[in-house]
Phi, psi and omega in degrees: 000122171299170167273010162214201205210148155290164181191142175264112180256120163274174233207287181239164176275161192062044176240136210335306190216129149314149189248107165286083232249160121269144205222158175307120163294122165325125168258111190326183087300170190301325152272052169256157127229214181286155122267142161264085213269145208243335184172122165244176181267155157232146230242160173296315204294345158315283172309325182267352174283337171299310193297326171098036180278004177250346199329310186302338171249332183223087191278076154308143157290137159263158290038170134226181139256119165296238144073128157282308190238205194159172170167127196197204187242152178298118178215003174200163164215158178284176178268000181245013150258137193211035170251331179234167220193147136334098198109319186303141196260150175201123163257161201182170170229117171313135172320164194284301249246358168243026184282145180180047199278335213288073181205179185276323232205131175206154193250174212194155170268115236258350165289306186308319189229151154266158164301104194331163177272142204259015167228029157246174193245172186284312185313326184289319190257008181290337168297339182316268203311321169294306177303305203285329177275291185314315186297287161352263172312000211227316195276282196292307162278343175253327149295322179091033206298125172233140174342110182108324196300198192223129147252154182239137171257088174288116183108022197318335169325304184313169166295338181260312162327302187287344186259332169288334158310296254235304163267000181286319163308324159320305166304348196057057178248131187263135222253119193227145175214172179219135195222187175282138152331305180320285174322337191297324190263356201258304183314317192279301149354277202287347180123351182280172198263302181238128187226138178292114182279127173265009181288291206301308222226155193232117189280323183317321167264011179223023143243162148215162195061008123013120156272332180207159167233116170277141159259126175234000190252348178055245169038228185271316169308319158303311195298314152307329193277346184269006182292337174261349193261126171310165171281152203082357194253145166281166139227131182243137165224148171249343153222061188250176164298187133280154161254195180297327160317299162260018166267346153298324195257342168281310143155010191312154153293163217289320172299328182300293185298350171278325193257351152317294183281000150271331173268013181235000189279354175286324162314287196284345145251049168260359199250311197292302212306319180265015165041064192227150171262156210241140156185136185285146165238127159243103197271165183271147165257136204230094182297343173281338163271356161301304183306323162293331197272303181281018173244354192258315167308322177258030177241343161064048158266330166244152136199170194250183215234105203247142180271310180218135129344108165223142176301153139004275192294001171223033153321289216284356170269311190280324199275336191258336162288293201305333170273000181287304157110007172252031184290145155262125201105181139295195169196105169257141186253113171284159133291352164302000000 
């Protein structure tokens, strides 16, 4: 094995583009192990860490290395691993403070990743692990979704849509998402039930009684989703603000939460008035909901959804199609 690797790196943050360097390969610790990595995803959360819009949750260091998600082979282990072997094909999303997929090569916590579904290829399952752990964690743990409620999904189109379509069905949850005209019959494909043209129909005045709302759009449409959700029913967002519930639970410091709780504070009361509960998701990565996610794949109950492909070496194309926001699907990066 040589001693260094390609990698996209920034340098500073709002900086155009990534720079593809070669860099020293990484050395596992005792739970890690190496990956050989064959093809990561790109993610919203790629763009706003270039831009520095996480600075405030997550203060990277520069260099960075980029990248969320992934899927590749096994080429070395730590000495306290003892779930994974040398050879093994896997996928997975690194813990935030260790991401660096967009490289040849990344060392990773044997917590952090599953054995890949053995009926995808690395480019299929590399759309997985960040969407399918978020989508997861959004529909189960925190809506509570059961057989019969009703959710509205935003954005079904998107990479986190198509896959939250797809387990909301699982859950036996009746499913409304809102999309392009273009899209409808592609949203209905994947399972939804009812879909919102958002050029035409303001889902805020055509749905009601709602058990839940994923929000993936933030803004003024978060702010809109408690107008449909009955009382007692959640919203979960992934790009709404935080609030103070989870600036607690994120461990910020007492000023940090002071200052949450001041910019969230209009949010948290649109929620009390409707008395509905709110709550930011930062997912966490979890080999045991992997293992459900690939047990679900291989039932061919998911499967993911990819809109393009790109080498490496055209990162800074694929990160500028992805900002554009019309992707369907995903958009996976090879290493080949």
């Amino acid at each position: 094995m040589t001693k260094t690797m390609r990698a996209a790196l920034i340098t500073h943050y709002r900086q155009a583009a990534p720079v593809i360097q070669r860099v020293p390969i990484p050395t596992p610790n005792a739970n890690d192990v190496l990956v050989q990595i064959r093809a990561a995803s790109i993610n919203p959360i790629d763009l706003k860490t270039m831009a520095g819009g996480l600075k405030f949750l997550l203060p990277y260091q520069v260099p960075l290395i980029i990248g969320s998600d992934f899927a590749g082979i096994v080429v070395a282990v730590g000495t306290h691993v003892t779930d994974f072997q040398v050879g093994d094909a896997v996928y997975g999303r690194p813990r935030k403070h260790r991401i660096g997929t967009f490289a040849e090569y990344l060392a990773v916590d044997q917590a952090d990743i599953a054995l890949k579904p053995h009926n995808l290829s690395f480019t299929e399952a590399a759309a997985i692990p960040l969407v399918g752990l978020t989508s997861y964690q959004a529909l189960h743990d925190l809506l509570h979704l059961r057989p019969g409620q009703r959710v509205l999904i935003q954005a079904g189109a998107g990479g986190i849509g198509t896959v939250a379509i797809q387990l909301a069905k699982t859950l036996g949850a009746k499913v409304t998402t809102t999309t392009s005209q273009k899209n409808t019959a592609f949203v209905k494909s994947l399972g939804a039930d009812k879909i919102i043209d958002y050029h035409h129909e303001d889902f805020a005045t055509t749905l009601s009684g709602y058990d839940a709302v994923f929000d993936t759009l933030g803004g003024p449409n978060l702010l809109r989703a408690f107008q449909i959700v009955k009382p007692g029913g959640r919203v979960v967002s992934i790009s709404g603000l935080p609030d103070a519930k989870f600036a607690r639970s994120y461990g910020l410091p007492w000023w940090k939460r002071q200052l949450i709780q001041l910019a969230s504070h209009r949010l948290t009361q649109t929620a009390r008035r409707a008395h509905v509960s709110y709550h930011f998701l930062f997912m966490k990565p979890s080999h045991a909901q992997l293992t459900i996610l690939t047990d679900l794949i291989a039932q061919e109950r998911l499967r993911p959804i990819i809109d393009r492909t790109f080498p490496l070496t055209e990162l800074p194309e694929a990160l500028a199609y992805s900002h554009q926001g019309h992707a369907r699907g995903k958009i996976v990066v090879t290493m080949a």
